[in-house]
C-alpha positions as CSV (number, residue, x, y, z in Angstrom):
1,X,52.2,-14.2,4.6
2,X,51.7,-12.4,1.2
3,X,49.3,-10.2,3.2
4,X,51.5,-9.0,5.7
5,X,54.1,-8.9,3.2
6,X,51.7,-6.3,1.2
7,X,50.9,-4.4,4.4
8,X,54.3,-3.6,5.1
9,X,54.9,-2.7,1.4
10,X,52.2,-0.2,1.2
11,X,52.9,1.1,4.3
12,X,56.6,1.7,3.3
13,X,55.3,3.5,-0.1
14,X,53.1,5.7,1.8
15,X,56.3,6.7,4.1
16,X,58.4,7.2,1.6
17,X,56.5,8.7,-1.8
18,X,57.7,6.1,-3.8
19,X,54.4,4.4,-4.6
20,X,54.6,3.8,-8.2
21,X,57.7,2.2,-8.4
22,X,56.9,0.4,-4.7
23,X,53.6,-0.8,-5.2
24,X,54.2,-2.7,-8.1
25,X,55.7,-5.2,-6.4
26,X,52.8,-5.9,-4.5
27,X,51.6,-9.2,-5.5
28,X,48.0,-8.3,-5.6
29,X,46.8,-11.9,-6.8
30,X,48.7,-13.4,-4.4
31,X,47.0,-11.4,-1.7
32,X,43.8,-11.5,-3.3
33,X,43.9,-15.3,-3.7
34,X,45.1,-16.1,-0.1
35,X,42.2,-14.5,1.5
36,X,40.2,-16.0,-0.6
37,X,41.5,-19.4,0.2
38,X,41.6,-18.7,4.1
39,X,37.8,-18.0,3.8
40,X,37.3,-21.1,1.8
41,X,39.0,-23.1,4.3
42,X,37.0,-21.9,7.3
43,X,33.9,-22.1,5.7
44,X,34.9,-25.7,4.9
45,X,35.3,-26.8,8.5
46,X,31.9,-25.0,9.4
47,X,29.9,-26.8,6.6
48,X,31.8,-30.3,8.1
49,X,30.9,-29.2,11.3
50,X,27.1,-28.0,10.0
51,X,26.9,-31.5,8.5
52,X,28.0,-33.5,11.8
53,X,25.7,-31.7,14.1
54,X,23.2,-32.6,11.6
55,X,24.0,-36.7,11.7
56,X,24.4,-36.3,15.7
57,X,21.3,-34.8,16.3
58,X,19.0,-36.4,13.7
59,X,20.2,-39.3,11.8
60,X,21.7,-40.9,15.0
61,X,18.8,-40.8,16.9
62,X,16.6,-41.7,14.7
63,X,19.0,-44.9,13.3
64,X,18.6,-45.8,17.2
65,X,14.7,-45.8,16.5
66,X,15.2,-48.2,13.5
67,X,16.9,-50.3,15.2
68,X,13.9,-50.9,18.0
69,X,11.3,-50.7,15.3
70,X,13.6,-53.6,13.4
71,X,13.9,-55.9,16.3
72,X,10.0,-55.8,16.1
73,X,9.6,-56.5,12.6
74,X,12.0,-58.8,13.0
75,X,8.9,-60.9,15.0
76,X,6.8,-60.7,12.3
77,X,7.8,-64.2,10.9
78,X,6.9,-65.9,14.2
79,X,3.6,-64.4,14.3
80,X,2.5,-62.0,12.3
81,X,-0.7,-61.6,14.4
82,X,0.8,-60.8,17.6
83,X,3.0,-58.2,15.7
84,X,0.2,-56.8,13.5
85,X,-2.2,-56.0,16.0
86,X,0.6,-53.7,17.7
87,X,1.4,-52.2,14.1
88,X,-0.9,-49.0,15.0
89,X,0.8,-48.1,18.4
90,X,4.5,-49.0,16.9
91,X,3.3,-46.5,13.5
92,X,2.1,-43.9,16.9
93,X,5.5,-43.9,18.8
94,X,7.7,-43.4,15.3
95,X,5.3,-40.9,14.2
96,X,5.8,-39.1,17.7
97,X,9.4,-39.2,17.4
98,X,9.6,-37.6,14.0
99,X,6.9,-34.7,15.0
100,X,9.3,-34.4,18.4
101,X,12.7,-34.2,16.0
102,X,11.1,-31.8,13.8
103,X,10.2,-29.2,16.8
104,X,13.9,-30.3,18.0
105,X,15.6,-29.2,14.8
106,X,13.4,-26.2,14.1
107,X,15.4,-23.5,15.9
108,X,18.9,-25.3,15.0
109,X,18.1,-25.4,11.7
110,X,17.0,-21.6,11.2
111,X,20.2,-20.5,13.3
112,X,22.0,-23.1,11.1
113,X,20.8,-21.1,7.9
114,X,22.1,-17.9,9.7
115,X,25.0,-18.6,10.1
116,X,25.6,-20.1,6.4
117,X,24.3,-16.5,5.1
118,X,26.5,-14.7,7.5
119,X,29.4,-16.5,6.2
120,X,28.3,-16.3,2.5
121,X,27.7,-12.3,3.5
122,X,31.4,-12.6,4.2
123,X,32.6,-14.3,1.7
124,X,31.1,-12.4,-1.4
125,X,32.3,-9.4,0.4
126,X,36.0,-10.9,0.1
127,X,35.7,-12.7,-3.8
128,X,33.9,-9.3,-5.2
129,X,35.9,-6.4,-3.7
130,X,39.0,-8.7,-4.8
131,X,38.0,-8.8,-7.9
132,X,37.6,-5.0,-7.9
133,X,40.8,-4.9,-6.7
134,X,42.4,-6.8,-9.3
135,X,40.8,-4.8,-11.9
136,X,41.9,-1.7,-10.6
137,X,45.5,-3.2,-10.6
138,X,45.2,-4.3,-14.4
139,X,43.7,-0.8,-15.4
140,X,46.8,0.8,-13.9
141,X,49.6,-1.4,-15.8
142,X,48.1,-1.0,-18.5
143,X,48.6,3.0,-18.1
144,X,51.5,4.3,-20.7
145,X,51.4,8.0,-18.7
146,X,53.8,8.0,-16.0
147,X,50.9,11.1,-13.9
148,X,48.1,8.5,-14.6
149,X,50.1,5.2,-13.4
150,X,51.2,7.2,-10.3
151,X,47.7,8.2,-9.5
152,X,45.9,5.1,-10.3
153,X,48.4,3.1,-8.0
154,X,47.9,6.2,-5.5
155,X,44.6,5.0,-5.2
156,X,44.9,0.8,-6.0
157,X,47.1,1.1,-2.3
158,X,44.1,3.1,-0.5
159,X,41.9,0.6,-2.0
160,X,43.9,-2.9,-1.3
161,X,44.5,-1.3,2.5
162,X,40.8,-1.5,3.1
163,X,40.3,-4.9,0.9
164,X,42.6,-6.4,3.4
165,X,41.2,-5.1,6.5
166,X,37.8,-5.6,5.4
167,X,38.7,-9.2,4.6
168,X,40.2,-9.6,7.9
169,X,37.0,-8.6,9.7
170,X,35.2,-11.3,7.1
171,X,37.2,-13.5,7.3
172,X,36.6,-13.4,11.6
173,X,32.9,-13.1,10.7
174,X,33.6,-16.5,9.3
175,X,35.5,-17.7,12.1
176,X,33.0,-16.6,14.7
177,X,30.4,-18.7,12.6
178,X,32.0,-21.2,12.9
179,X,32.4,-21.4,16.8
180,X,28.6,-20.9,17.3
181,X,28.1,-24.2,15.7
182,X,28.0,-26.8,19.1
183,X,26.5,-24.3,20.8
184,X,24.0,-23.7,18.6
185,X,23.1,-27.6,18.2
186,X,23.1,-28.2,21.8
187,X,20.4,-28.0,22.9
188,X,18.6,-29.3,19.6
189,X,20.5,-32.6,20.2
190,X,19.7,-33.0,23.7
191,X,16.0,-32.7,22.7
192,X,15.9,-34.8,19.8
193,X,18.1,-37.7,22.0
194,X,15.6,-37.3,24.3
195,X,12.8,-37.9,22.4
196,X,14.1,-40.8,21.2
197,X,15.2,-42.4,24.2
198,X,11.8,-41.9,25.1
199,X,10.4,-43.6,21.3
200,X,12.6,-46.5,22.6
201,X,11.6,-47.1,25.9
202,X,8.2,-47.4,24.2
203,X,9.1,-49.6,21.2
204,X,10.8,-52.0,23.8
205,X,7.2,-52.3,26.0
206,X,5.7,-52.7,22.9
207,X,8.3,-55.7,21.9
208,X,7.8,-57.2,24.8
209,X,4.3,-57.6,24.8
210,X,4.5,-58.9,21.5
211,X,6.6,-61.3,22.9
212,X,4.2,-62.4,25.5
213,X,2.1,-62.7,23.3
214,X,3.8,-65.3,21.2
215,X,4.7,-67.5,23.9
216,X,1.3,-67.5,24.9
217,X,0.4,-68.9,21.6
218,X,2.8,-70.9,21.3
């Protein structure tokens, strides 16, 4: 709101000549500090978002895994034999799984890396040209000459106009970051799901062979 508020400000100092006296009543902090905290916000969500994928695709799966490899180890006290001498092809399938989730996560995580630097390319964009901004609007306060006051805020309105609409476009850099984020997982967690559907399948054969082979010694 203080944005628009601005926008509508400047605009009417630009119309009508009065920019000194006009412009400062622009609340430059205030606009300043709400673009600041818009981009904060969205990059937020998208580090949330970042962070779920991350559990969906990897530490679900591979809890799933744990599990099977549990229920095995789990056997262990009934007979260590049966369970030891399937030790190498249980150590084979997680192995497998983890080479499988790596390839998985390989692409996701080097698109997940770009889009982090886009949004940081965004953000410093909208933390360091405020600042400029700011300090342009303390160096003309702090003018006693009535020519240099008018001139400096002459040119703190040229320079907040494109602040704010070079924000904007960050701040929808931002945004756009962070709606590539389930499509850029999507595939990565259909993979790595995949794969250890697949470590499962083979951890439960091995199980049950294990099994067998307790009863027989039973």
């Amino acid at each position: 709101m203080k944005v628009l508020i601005a926008i509508i400000i400047i605009c009417v100092a630009n119309v009508t000549g009065a920019t000194q006296v006009v412009l400062k009543n622009v609340n430059y902090e205030g606009i300043v500090d709400d673009l600041i905290k818009e981009a904060q916000e969205i990059t937020i969500r998208t580090a949330n978002a970042l962070q779920l994928q991350y559990k969906i695709i990897v530490v679900e799966p591979t809890n799933q895994v744990d599990s099977a490899v549990q229920s095995i180890e789990d056997r262990r006290e009934e007979s260590p034999k049966c369970v030891e001498v399937k030790d190498p092809d249980v150590q084979i399938v997680v192995t497998s799984l983890h080479d499988e989730i790596n390839v998985c996560g390989a692409i996701a995580a080097k698109t997940s890396a770009g889009i982090m630097n886009d949004i940081n390319a965004a953000t410093q964009q909208i933390v360091f040209d405020g600042y400029d901004v700011l300090k342009l609007y303390q160096k003309c306060k702090n003018y006693k000459n009535s020519i240099l006051k008018s001139s400096c805020y002459a040119k703190l309105s040229v320079k907040v106009t494109l602040y704010i609409k070079n924000s904007r476009r960050s701040i929808n850099t931002i945004k756009g970051a962070n709606h590539r984020v389930p499509a850029v997982f999507s595939e990565a967690d259909e993979c790595t799901h995949k794969a250890a559907d697949l470590a499962i399948t083979e951890l439960d054969d091995i199980h049950t062979e294990i099994v067998s082979c307790i009863n027989e010694n039973k």
